[in-house]
GUSE-470063 format. One line per 5 residues: number of its first residue (from 0); for each residue y, z, x of N, C-alpha, C. Coordinates in steps of 0.05 Angstrom, whole numbers. Atoms other than C-alpha are relative to their C-alpha. Example, Ala and Ser with C-alpha at 12.3 -4.5 7.8 and 13.67 -1.06 7.14 Angstrom:
BEGIN
0	-24 0 18 -90 156 246 24 0 18 | -24 -1 -16 -21 143 273 22 14 -15
END
This chain:
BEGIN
0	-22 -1 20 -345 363 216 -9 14 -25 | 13 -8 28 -349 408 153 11 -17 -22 | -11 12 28 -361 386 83 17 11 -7 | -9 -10 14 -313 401 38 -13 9 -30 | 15 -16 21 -336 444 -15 20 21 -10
5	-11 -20 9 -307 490 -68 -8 28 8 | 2 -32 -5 -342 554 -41 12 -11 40 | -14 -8 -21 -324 534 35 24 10 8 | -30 -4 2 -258 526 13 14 23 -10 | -8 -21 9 -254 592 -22 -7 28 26
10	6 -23 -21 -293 631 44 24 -14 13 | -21 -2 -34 -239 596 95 20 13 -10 | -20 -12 13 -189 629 45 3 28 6 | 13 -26 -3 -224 688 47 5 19 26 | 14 -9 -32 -232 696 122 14 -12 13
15	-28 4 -14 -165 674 148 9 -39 8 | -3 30 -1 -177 592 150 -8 5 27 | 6 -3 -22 -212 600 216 -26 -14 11 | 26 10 -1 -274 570 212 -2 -34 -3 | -2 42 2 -248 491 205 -6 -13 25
20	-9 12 -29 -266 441 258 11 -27 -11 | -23 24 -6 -236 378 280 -19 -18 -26 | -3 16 20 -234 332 222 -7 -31 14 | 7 24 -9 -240 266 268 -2 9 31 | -9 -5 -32 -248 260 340 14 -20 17
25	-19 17 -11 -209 239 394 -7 -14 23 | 18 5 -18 -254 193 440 19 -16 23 | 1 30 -21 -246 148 507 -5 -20 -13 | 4 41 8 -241 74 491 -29 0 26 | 21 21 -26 -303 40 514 0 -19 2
30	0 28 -9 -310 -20 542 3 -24 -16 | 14 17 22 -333 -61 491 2 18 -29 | 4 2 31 -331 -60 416 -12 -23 -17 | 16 18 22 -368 -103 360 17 -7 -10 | -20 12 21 -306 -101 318 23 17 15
35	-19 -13 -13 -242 -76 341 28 -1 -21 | -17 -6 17 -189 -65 284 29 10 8 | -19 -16 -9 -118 -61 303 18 -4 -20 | -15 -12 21 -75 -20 262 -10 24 -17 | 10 -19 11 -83 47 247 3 23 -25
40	-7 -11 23 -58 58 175 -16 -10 -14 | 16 -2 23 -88 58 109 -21 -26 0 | 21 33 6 -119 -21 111 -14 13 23 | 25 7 -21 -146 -17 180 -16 29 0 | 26 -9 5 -179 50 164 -11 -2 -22
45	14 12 34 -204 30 97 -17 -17 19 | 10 21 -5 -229 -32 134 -19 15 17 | 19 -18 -14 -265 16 193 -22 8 -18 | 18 -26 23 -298 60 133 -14 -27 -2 | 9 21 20 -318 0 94 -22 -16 22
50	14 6 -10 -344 -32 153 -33 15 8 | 26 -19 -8 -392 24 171 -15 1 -18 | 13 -3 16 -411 41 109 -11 -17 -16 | 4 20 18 -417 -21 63 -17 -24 22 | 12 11 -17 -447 -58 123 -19 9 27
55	9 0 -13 -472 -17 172 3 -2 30 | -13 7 -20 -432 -31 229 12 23 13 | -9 -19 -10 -420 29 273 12 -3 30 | -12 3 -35 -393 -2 348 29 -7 -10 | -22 10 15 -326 -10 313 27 26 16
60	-38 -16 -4 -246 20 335 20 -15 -8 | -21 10 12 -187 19 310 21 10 15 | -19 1 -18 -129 17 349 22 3 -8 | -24 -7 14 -62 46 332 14 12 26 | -23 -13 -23 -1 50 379 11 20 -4
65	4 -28 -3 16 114 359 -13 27 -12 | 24 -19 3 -17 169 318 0 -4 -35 | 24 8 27 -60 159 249 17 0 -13 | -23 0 23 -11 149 189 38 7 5 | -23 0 -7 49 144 232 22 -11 1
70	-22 29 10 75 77 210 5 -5 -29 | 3 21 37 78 39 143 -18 40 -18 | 8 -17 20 30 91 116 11 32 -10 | -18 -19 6 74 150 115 23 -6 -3 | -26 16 13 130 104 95 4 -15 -25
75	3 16 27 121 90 24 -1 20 -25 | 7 -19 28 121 121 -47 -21 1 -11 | 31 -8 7 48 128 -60 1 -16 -28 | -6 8 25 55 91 -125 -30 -29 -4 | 18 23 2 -17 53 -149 -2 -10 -30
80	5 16 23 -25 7 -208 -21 -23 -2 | 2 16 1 -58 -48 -229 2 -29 -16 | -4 23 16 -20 -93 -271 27 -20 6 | 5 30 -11 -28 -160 -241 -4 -10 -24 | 21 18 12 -30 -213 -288 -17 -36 6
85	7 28 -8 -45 -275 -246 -27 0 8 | 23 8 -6 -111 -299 -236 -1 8 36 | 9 -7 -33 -140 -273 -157 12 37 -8 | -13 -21 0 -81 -215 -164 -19 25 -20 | 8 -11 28 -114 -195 -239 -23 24 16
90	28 -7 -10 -185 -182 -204 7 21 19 | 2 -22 -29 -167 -153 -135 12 27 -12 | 0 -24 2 -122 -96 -163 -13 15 -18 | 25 -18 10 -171 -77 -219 -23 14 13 | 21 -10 -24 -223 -72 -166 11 25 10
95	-25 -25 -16 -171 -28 -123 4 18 -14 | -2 -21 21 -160 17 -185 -28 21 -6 | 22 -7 8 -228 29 -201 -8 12 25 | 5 -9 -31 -241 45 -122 21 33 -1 | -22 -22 9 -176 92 -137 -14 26 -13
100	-6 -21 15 -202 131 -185 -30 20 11 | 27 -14 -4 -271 156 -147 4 0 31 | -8 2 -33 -240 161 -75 -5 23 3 | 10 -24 -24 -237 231 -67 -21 16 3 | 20 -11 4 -302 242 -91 -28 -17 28
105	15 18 -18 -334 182 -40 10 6 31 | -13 0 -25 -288 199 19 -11 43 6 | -2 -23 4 -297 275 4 24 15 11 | -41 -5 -12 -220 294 11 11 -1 -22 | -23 0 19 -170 304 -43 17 -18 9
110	-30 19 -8 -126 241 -37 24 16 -16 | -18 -3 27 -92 272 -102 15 -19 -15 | -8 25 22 -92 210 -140 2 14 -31 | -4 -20 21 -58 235 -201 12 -21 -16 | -6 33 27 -62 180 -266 15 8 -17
115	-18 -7 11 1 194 -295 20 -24 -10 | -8 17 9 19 129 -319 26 -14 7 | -25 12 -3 67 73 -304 15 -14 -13 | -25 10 27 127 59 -346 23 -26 12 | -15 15 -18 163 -4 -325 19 -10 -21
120	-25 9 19 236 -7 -374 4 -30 -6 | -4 22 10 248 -56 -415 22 -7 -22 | -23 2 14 314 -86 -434 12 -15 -9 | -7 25 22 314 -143 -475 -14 -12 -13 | 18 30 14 277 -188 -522 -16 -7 14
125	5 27 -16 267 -240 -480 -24 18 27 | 5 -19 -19 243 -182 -425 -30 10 -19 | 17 -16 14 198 -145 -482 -28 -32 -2 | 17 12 2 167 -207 -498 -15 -23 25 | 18 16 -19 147 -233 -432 -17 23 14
130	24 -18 -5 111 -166 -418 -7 -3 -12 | 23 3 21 73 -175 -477 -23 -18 2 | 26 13 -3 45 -234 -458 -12 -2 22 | 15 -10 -22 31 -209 -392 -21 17 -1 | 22 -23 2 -3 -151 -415 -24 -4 -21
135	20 13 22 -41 -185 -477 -27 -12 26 | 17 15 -16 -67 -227 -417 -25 29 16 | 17 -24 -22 -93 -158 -375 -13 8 -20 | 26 -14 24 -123 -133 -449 -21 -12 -3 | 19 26 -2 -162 -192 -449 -14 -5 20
140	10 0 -15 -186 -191 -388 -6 28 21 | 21 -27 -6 -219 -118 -379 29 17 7 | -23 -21 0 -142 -77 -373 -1 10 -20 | -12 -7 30 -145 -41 -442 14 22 4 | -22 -21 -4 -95 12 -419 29 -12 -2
145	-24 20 -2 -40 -40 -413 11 -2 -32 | -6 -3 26 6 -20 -476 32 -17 -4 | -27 0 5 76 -37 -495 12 16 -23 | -14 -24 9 114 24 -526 31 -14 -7 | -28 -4 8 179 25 -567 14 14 7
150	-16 -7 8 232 56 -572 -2 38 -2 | 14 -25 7 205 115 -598 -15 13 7 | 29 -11 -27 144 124 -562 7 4 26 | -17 2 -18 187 116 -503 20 29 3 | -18 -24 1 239 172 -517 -20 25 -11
155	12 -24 4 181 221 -541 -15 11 37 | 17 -11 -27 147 217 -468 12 -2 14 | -16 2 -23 199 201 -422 35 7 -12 | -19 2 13 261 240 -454 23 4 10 | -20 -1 -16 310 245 -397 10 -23 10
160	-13 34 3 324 166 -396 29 -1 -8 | -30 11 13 394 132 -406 -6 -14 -18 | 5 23 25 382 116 -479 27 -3 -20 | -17 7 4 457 103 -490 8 -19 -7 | -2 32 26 474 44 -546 24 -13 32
165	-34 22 -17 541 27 -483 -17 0 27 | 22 12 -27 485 28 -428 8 -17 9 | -6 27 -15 496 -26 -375 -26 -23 -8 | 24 11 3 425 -40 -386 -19 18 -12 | 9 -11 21 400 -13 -451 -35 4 -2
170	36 6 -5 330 6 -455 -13 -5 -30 | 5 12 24 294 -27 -509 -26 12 -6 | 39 -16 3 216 -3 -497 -5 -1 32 | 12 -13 -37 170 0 -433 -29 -14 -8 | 22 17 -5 107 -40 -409 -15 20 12
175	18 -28 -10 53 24 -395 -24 -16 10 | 23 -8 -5 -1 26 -357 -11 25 5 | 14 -36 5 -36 101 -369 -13 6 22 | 18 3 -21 -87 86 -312 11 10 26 | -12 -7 -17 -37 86 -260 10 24 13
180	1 -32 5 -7 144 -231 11 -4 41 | -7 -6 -20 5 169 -153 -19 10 23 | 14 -9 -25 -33 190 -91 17 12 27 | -11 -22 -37 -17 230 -24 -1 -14 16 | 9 25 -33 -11 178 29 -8 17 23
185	12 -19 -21 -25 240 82 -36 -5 -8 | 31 -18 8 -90 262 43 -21 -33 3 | 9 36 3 -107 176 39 -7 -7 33 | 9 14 -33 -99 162 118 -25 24 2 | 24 -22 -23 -140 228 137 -28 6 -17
190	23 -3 24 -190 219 76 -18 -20 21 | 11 19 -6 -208 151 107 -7 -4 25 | 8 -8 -30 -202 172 182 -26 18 1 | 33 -24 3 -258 234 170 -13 -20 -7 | 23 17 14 -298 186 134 -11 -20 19
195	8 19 -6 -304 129 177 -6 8 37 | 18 -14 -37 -307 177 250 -19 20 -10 | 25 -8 6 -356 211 211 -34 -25 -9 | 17 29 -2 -398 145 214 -6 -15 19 | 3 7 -26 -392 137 286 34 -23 8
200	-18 18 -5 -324 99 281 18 8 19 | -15 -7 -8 -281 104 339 31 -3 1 | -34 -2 9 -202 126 324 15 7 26 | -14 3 -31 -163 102 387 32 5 -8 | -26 2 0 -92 131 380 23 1 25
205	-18 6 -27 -39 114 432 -11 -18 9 | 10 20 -19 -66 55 445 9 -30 -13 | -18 29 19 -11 -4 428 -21 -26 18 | 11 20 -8 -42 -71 444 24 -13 14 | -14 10 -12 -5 -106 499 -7 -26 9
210	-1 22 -6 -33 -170 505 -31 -7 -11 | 21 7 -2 -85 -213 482 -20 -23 11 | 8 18 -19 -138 -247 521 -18 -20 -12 | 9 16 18 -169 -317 499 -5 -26 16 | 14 23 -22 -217 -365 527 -8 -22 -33
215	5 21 19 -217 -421 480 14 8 -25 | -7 -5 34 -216 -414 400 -8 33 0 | 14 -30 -1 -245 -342 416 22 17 13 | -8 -28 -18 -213 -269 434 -21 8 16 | 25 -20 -19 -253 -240 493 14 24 3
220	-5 -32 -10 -208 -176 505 29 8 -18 | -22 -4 1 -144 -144 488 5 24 25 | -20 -11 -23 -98 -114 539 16 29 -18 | -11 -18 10 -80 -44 518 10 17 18 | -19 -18 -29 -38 19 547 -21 17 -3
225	20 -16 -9 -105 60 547 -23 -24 15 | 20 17 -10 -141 -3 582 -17 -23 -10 | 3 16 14 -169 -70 572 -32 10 -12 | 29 -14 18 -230 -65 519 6 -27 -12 | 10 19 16 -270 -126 497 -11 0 -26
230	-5 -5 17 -279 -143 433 -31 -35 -8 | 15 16 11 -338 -189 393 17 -17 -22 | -20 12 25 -292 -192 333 27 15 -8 | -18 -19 -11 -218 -168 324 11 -8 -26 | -22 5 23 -174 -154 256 12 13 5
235	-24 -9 -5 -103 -154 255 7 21 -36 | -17 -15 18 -72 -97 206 21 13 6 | -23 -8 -9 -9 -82 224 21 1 -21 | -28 9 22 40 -101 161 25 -21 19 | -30 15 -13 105 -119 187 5 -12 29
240	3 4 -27 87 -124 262 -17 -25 7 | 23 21 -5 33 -181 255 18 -23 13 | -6 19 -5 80 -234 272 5 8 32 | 0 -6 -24 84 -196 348 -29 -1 2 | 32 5 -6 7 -194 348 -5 -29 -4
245	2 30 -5 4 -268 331 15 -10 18 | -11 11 -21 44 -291 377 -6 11 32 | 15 -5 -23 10 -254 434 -32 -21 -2 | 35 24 1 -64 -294 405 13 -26 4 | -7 17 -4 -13 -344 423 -6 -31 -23
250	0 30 24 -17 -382 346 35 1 -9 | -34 0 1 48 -407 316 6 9 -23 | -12 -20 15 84 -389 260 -13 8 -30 | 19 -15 22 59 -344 199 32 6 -28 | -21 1 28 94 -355 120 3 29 -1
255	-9 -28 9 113 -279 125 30 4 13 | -21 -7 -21 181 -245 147 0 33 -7 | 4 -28 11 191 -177 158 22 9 3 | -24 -20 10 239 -130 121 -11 36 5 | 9 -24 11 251 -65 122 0 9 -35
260	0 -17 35 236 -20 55 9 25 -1 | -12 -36 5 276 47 43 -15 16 -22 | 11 -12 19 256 97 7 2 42 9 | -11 -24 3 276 172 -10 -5 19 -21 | 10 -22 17 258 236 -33 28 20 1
265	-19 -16 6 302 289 -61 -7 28 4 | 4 -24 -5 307 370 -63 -20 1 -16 | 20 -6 34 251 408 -109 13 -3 -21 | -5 -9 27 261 412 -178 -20 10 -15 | 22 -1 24 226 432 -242 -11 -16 -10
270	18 21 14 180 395 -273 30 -21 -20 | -24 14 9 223 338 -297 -8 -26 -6 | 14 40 8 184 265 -300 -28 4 12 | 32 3 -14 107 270 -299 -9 -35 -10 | 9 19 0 106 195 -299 12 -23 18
275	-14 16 -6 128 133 -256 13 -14 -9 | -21 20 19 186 96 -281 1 -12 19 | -14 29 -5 208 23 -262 20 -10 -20 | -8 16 11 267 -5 -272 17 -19 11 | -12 13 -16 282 -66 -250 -12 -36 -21
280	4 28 9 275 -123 -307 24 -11 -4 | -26 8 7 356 -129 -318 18 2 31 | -18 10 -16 380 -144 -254 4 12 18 | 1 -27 -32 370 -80 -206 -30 -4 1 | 24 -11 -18 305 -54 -169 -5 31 -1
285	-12 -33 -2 297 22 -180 -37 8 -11 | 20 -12 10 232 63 -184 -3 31 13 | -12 -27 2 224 136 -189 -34 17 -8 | 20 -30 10 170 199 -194 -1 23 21 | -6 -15 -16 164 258 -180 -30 17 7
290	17 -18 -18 115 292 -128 -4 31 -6 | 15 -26 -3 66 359 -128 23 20 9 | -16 -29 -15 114 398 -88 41 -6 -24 | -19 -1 17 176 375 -140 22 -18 11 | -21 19 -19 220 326 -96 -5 -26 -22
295	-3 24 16 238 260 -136 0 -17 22 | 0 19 -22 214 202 -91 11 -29 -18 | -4 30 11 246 131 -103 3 -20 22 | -1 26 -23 263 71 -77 12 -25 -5 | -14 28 18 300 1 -93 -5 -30 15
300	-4 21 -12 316 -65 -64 -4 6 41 | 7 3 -28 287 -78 10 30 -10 16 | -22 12 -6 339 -102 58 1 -16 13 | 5 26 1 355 -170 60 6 -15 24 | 8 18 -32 352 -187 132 -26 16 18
305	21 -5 -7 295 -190 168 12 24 30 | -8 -27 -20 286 -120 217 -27 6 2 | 24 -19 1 234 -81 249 13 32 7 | 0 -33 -12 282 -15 252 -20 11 -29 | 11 -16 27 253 39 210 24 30 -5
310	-31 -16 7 324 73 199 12 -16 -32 | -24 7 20 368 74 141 23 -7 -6 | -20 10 -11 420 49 126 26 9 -28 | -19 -10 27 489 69 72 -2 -22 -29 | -5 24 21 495 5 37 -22 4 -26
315	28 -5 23 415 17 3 0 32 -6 | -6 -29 8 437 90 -7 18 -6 -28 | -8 2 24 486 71 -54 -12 -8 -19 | 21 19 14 450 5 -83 -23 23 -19 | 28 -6 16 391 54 -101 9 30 -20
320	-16 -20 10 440 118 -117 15 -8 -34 | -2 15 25 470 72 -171 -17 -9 -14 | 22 7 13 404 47 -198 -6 35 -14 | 7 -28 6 384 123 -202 10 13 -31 | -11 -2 16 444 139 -243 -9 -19 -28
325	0 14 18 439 84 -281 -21 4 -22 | 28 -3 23 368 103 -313 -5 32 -6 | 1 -27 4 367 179 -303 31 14 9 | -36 -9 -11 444 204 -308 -8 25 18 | 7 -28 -3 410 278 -304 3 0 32
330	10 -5 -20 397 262 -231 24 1 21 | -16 -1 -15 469 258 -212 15 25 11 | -13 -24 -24 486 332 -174 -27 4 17 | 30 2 -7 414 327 -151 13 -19 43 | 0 5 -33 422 334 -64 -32 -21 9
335	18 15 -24 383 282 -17 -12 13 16 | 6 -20 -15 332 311 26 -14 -11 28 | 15 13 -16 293 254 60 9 -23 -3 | -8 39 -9 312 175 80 -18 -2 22 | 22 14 -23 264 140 115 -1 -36 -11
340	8 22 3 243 62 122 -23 -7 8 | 30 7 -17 180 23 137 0 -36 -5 | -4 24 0 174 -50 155 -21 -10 -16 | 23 14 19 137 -98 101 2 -24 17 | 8 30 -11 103 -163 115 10 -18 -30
345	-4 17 24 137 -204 54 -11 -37 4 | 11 25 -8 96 -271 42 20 -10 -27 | -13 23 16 136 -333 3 -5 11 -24 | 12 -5 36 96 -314 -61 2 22 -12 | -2 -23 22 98 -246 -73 -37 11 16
350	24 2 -2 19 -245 -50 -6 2 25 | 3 -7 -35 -17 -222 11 -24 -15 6 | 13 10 -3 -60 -257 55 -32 10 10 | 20 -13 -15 -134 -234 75 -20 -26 5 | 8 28 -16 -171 -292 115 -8 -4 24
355	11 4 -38 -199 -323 182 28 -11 3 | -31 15 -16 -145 -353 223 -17 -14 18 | 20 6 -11 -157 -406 269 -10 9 23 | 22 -12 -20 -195 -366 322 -18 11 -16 | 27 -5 16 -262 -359 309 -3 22 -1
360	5 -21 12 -266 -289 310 20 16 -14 | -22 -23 -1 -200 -264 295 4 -6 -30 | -7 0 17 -189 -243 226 35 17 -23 | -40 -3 5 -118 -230 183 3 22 -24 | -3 -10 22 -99 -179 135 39 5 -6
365	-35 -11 2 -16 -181 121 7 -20 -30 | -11 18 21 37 -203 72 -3 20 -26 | 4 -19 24 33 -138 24 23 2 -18 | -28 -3 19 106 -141 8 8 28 -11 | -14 -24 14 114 -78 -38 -29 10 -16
370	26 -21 11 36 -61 -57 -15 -11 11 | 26 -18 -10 -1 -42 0 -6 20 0 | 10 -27 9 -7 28 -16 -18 -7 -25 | 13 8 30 -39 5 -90 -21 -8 9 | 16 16 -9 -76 -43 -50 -36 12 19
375	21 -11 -16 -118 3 -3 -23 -1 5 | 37 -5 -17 -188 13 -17 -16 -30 -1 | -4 25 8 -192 -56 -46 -3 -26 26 | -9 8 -25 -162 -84 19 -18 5 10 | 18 -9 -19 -206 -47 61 -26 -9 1
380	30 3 17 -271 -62 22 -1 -35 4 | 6 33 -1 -259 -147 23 12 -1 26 | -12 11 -17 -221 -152 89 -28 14 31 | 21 -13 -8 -288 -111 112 -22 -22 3 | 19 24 13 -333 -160 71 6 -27 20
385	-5 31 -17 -297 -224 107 -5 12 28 | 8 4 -31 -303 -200 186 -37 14 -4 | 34 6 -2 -381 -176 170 -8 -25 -3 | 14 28 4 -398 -240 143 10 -21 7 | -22 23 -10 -349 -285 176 1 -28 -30
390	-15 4 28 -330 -312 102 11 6 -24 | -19 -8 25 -276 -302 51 -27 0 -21 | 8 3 30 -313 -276 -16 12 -10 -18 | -17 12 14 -295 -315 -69 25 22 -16 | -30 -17 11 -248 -245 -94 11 -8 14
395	-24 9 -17 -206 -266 -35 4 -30 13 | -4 20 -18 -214 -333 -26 25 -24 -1 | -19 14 -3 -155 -363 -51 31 14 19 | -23 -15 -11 -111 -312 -9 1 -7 34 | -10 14 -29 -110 -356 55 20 -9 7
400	-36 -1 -20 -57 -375 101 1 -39 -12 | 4 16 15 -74 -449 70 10 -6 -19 | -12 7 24 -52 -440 4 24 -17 -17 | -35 6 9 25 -463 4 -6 -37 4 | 5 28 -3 -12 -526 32 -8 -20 -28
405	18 9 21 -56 -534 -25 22 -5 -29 | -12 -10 25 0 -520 -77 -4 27 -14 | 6 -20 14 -19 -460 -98 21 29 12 | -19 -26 -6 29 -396 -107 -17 13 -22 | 17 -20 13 3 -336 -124 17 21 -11
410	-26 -7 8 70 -312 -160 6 25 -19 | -3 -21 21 77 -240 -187 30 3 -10 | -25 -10 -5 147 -239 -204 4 24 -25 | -9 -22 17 168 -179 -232 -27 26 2 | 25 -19 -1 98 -146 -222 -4 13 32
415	6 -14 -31 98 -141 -141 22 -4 2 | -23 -7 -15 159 -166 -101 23 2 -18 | -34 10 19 235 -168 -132 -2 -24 10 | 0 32 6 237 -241 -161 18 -11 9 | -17 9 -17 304 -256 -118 -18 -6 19
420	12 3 -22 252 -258 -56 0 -32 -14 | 2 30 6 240 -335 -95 18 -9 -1 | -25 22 17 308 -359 -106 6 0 -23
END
């Protein structure tokens, strides 16, 4: 595989792009694996990489029913942050940020993580001042990018807003994080695929899992459509699909349900918003930026019955068409160019789970809700950490399937899922 390098990249330019080879390879399943990772988007190759590298572990595949970034991970608005202010949440996405911002220098790949800050509207009092003390909390605890902007500060950097006194939902200021910003979910799966089959990791595509086999508290195999292949230790990453993989390891039921999530990009334009907006503290869901190639990607409210299509549907066309309007009028002769969906794993809390389950080897990563893209290297890096060492690190150890037992919610409202998901 070649490095990437500024002068290779200027001779393949040079000399017709002719000289590239294969970026990953495309092996036979063998028999046996050490670790066996199924799910072949962003977590479970993060988790592959992470395993190899941060441990050492090179008998490892990852298993994806159909081809590398063809589910969830090419179904989302690339959109990473990290402001969490609950205790577990606080930690893990700072971690995940900081991982963010030296990825494509560790993976050697341009993800095009581009820190263009996230603006999340704010339209009341009562609204202003409970970001404040959200974000006082993240200043305090190692976030010092976490600002809150007026009025003024607000209409000098973002000046194509509905800042109309008869507004439905008046904008008052904005809760910044500067840090934040966007990434290439393409350049993210195939950053992390090179990286981790350049470490000996094998990337099994077309190969859905059809059944799994289980002598006791233990997995001994899974049943696939490229053949059965035994397994030492096996994590589930799938998002939205885990509750079909659990119920083949034949356990019972898991606090997630899965929705679909829409989400839509528009024609080019001109440079027009170099920052993420949110708005969704007065009673809608609406978030918005705009992409390298000029397309305005957004997105709104999930839809509120549980589904695994990945179609769209009219009803969240409007829903998100009216949110649109509502914050950027400008955007109303502005043609549709893309609709797509992708199924989330929504857990009770808002909070995702990473954990053993009870089979002794089988470990869990779901329940992302609306930031597993954010989540990525983060994810990959502790859900890595727990199947090497067969124990939760204390960063993840309150994010067990346990918790709801214990009392404990791990409750972002307003920061991860839409706070309707609670009641």
């Amino acid at each position: 595989m070649t490095r990437f390098s500024a002068w290779n990249v200027l001779w393949q330019g040079i000399t017709g792009q002719k000289g590239w080879t294969r970026q990953w390879r495309d092996p036979e399943p063998k028999s046996h694996y050490g670790v066996i990772i199924v799910g072949g988007g962003l977590h479970g190759l993060a988790t592959a990489y992470y395993l190899a590298k941060n441990h050492g572990l090179r008998n490892v595949a990852v298993l994806e029913k159909g081809w590398i970034g063809g589910g969830n991970a090419g179904r989302n608005t690339t959109i990473v942050r990290s402001n969490y202010a609950r205790p577990g949440n606080r930690q893990f996405y700072a971690h995940s940020l900081k991982l963010w911002e030296e990825l494509s220098h560790v993976l050697n790949y341009n993800v095009m993580f581009s820190q263009r800050s996230h603006i999340a509207l704010l339209h009341s009092p009562s609204a202003i001042d409970a970001a404040a003390r959200n974000y006082n909390t993240l200043r305090r605890t190692g976030t010092p990018d976490a600002e809150i902007w007026g009025l003024e500060q607000l209409k000098q950097a973002v000046p194509h807003l509905n800042y109309a006194e008869g507004a439905r939902f008046p904008v008052m200021g904005a809760a910044v994080q500067k840090r934040a910003g966007t990434a290439r979910h393409d350049a993210v799966v195939w950053g992390y695929a090179r990286a981790a089959d350049q470490l000996g990791v094998d990337i099994l595509q077309n190969c859905a899992v059809t059944g799994v086999e289980r002598d006791g508290g233990r997995i001994t195999a899974l049943e696939t459509t490229r053949g059965r292949i035994t397994a030492g230790k096996v994590g589930f990453a799938v998002a939205g699909n885990t509750s079909r993989l659990w119920n083949m390891a034949g356990l019972g039921r898991l606090p997630i349900e899965s929705h679909k999530l829409q989400a839509f990009v528009s024609e080019p334009l001109k440079p027009l918003l170099d920052q993420v907006v949110v708005f969704g503290m007065g009673g809608a869901h609406f978030y918005i930026s705009q992409s390298d190639k000029g397309g305005m990607v957004f997105g709104g409210d999930l839809d509120w019955y549980k589904s695994y299509a990945q179609r769209g549907n009219l009803p969240i066309v409007q829903d998100v068409a009216e949110a649109a309007m509502s914050v950027m009028p400008c955007l109303g002769r502005v043609k549709l160019l893309r609709h797509w969906a992708g199924v989330v794993d929504m857990s009770m809390d808002g909070s995702h789970f990473i954990c053993p389950t009870p089979l002794d080897n089988l470990y869990l990563n779901t329940g992302w809700n609306y930031g597993g893209f954010k989540a990525t290297p983060a994810a990959g890096w502790w859900f890595a950490d727990l199947i090497a060492n067969e124990r939760p690190a204390p960063m993840i150890a309150d994010f067990d399937l346990k918790r709801f037992e214990r009392g404990l919610q791990i409750d972002e409202r307003g920061a991860g899922p839409d706070p309707k998901l609670h009641g």
